[in-house]
C-alpha positions as CSV (number, residue, x, y, z in Angstrom):
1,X,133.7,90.4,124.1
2,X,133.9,93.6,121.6
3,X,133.5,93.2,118.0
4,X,136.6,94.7,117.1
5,X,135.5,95.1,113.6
6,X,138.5,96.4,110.9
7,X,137.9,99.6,109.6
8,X,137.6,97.8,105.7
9,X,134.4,96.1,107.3
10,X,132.4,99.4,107.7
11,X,133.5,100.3,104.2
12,X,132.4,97.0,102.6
13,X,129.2,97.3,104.9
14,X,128.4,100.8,102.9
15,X,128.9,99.2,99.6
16,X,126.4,96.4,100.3
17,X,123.7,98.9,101.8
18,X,124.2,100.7,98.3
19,X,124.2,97.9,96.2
20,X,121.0,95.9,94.4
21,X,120.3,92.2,93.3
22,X,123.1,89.7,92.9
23,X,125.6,92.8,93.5
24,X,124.2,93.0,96.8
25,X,124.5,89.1,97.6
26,X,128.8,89.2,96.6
27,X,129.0,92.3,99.2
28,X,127.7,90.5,101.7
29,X,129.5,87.5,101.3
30,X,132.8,89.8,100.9
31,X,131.2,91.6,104.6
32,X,130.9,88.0,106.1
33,X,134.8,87.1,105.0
34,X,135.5,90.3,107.0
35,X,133.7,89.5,109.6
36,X,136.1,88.3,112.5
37,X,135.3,84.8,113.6
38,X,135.8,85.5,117.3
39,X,132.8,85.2,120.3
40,X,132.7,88.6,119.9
41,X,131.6,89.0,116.6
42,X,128.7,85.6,116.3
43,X,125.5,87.4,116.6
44,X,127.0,89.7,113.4
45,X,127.6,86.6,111.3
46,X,124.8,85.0,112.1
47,X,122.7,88.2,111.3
48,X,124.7,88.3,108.0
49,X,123.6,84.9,107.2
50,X,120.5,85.6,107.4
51,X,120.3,88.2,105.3
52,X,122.2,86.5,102.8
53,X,119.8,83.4,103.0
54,X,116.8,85.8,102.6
55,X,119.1,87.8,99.3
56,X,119.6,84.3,97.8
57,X,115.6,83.3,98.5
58,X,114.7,86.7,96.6
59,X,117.1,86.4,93.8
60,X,115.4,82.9,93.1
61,X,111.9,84.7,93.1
62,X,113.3,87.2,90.9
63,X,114.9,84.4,88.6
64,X,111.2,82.5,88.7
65,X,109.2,85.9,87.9
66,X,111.8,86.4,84.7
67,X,110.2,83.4,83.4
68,X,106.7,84.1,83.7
69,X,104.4,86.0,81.8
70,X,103.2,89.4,83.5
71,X,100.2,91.4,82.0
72,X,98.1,94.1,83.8
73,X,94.9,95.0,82.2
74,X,94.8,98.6,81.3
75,X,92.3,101.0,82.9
76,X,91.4,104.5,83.4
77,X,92.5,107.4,80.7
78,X,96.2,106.5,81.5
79,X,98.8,104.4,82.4
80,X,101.8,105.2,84.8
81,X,104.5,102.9,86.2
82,X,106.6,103.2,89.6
83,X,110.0,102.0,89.1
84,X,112.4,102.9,92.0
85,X,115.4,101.1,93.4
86,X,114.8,98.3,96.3
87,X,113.3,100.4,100.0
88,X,112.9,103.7,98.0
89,X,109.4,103.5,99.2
90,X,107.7,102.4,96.2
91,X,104.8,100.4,98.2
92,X,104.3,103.6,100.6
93,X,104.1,106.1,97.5
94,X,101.8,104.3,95.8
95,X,99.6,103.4,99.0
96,X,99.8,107.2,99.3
97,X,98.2,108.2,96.6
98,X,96.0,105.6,95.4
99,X,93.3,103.1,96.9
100,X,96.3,100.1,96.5
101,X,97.2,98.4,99.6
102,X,100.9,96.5,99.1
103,X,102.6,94.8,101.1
104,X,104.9,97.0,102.8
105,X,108.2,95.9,105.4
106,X,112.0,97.4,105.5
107,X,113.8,94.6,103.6
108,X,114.4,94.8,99.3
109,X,111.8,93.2,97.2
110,X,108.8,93.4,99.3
111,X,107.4,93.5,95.9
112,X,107.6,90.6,93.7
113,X,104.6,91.3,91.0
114,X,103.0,94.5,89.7
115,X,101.1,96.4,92.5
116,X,98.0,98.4,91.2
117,X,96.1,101.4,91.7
118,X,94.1,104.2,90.5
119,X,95.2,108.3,90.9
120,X,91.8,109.8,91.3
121,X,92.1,113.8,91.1
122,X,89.2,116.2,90.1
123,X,87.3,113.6,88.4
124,X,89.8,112.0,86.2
125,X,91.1,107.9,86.7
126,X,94.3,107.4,85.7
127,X,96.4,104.0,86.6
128,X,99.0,103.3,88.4
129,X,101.7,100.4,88.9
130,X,104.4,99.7,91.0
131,X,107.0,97.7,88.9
132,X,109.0,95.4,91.2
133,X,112.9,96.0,91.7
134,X,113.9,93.0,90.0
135,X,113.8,94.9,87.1
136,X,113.4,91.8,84.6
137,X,112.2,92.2,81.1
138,X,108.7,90.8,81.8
139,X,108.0,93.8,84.5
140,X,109.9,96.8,82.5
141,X,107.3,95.5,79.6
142,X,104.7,96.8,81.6
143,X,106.6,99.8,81.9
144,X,107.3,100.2,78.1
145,X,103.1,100.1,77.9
146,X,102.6,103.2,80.0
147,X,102.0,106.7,78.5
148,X,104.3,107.7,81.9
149,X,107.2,106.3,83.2
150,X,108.2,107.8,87.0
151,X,111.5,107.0,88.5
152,X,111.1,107.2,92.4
153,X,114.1,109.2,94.3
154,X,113.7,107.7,98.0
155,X,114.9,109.4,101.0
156,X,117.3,106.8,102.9
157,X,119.1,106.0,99.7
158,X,122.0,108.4,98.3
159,X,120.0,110.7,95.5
160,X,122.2,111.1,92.8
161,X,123.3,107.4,93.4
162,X,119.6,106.8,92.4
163,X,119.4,109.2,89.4
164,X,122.3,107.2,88.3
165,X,121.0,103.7,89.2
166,X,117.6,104.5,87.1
167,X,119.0,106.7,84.1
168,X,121.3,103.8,83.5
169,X,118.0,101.1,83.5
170,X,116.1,104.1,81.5
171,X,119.2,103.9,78.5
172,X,119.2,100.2,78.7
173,X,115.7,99.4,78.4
174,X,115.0,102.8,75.8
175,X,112.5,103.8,78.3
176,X,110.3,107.1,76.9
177,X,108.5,109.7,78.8
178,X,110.5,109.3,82.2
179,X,110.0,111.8,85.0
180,X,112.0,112.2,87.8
181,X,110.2,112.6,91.3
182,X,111.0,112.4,95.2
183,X,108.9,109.9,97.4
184,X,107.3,113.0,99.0
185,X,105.7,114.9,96.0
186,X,102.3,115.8,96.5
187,X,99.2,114.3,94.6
188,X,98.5,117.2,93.4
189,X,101.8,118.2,91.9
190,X,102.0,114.6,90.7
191,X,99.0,114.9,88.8
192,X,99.9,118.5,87.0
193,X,103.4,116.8,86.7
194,X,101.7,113.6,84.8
195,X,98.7,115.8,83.1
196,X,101.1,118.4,81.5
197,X,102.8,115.3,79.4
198,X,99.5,113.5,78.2
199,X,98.1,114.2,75.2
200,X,94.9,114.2,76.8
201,X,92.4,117.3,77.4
202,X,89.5,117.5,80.7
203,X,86.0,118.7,79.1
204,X,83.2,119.5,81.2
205,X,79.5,119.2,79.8
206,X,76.4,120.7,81.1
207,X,72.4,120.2,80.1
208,X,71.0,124.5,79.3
209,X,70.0,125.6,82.6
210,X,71.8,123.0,84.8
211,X,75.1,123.5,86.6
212,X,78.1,121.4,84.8
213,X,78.5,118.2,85.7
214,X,82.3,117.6,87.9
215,X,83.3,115.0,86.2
216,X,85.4,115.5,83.0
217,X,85.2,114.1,79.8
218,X,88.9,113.0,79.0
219,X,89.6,113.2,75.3
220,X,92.9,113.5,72.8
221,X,94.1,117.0,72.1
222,X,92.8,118.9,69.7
223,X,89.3,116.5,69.3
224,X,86.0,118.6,68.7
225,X,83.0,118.5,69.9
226,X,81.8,116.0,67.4
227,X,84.3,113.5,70.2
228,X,82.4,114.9,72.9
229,X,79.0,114.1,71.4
230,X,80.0,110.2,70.6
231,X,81.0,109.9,74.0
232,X,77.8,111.4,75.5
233,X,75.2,109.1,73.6
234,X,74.7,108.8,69.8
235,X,71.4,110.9,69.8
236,X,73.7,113.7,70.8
237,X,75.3,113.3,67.2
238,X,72.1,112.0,65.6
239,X,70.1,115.3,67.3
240,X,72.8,117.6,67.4
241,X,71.6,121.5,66.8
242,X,74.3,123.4,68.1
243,X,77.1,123.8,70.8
244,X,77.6,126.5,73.4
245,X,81.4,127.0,74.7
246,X,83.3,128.8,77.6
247,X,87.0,128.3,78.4
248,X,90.0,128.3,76.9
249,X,88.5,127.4,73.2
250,X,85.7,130.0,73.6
251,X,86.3,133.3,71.7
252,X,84.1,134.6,74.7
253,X,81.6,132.7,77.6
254,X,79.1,130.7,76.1
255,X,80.4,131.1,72.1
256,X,77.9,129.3,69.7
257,X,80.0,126.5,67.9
258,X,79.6,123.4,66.0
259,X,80.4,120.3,65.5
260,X,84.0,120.6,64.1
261,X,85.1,123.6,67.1
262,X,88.1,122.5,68.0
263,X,88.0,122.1,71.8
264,X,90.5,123.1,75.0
265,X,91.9,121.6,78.4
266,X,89.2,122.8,80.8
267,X,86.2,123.9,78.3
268,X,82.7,123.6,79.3
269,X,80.5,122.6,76.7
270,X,76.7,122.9,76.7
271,X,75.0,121.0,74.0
272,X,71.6,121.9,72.4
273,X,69.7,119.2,70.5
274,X,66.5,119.5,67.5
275,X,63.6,118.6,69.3
């Protein structure tokens, strides 16, 4: 026997896809109502049920989460949070571009605590979270301790319905330092994207007469090479002679400098020491 389904049905049925947490449970119960209760239409109200029995099972996790306490330690030279509407792809993004491995399926809230991992690009560590889509204080407060705040636009979800969705959580919550980004963005763009709003700076060091060594120092703009000394050793600063520059800081390659030179994203710095 055909469904027969009224055209309101297909409507409602759109507003339940676009909908999120206990919005999403009253749509489907309105979809259900609409549902004829014919033969033809039992495997659709029985799928509905379902779904509503699994919406009604996550809504109680969310409820439980909002009464814990959440806390992930901090590590790496920065902190950015995932927050994205329910299947905008979160899990995959961050699986994507960090070491993480969440859990990942095709139904809302796959993700019911904080998911970590660490953005490793040209030496630097910076960390990552994936804040669940409940969306309760506990989680955002994770997101309020990030120097970054990215708002996730998936691809099977309406985009400006998304913007929206998040701009209204981002007012709500006073949210600072929000980007905008599509599931697909590269790691590399992400990580100009996220580097260009840190008030961080790479330094490179080198020993006279050796190459320089990959990985950066990661300092706060406008330290000197006094900071780069204290994070080398303290006999750097105890034993300190001289400094010799090239990049952005240098006047010109290999500039003799001291202690208070003011240093640059992407400077080299070679330090000599008294012997």
């Amino acid at each position: 026997m055909p469904a027969n389904l009224p055209p309101e049905w297909y409507s409602k049925k759109e507003e339940f896809e676009r909908a999120s947490g206990k919005e999403k449970i009253k749509k489907i119960q309105e979809l259900i109502s609409l549902t004829p209760n014919h033969k033809g239409c039992e495997n659709i109200r029985a799928q509905l049920r379902r779904k509503l029995s699994k919406l009604k099972e996550q809504e109680e996790t969310k409820s439980k989460l909002s009464r814990k306490s959440i806390s992930v330690p901090k590590e790496g030279c920065a902190r950015i949070s995932i927050i994205g509407l329910p299947n905008s792809g979160k899990s995959t993004f961050l699986k994507r571009i960090t070491s993480a491995d969440p859990k990942i399926a095709d139904y809302p809230y796959t993700t019911t605590k904080p998911e970590v991992g660490m953005l490793e690009y040209e030496g630097v560590q910076i960390q990552v979270i994936e804040i669940p889509s409940t969306h309760t204080k506990e989680v955002l407060s994770i997101a309020k301790s990030s120097e970054i705040i990215l708002f996730l636009i998936g691809e099977t979800l309406d985009k400006d319905y998304q913007k929206d969705y998040l701009e209204k959580i981002s007012k709500k919550e006073k949210l600072q330092n929000c980007i905008f980004a599509d599931s697909s963005i590269s790691k590399k763009d992400l990580f100009e994207n996220v580097w260009s709003l840190l008030e961080l700076i790479r330094v490179y060091t080198k020993e006279p007469g050796k190459k320089k060594i990959d990985k950066p120092v990661v300092l706060d703009r406008k330290s000197t090479v006094e900071e780069v000394c204290k994070k080398l050793h303290k006999d750097f600063l105890r034993y300190f002679k001289f400094a010799k520059i090239k990049g952005p800081s240098a006047k010109f390659d290999w500039e003799r400098v001291g202690l208070d030179h003011e240093l640059e994203d992407g400077d080299i710095v070679e330090v000599h020491m008294k012997k």
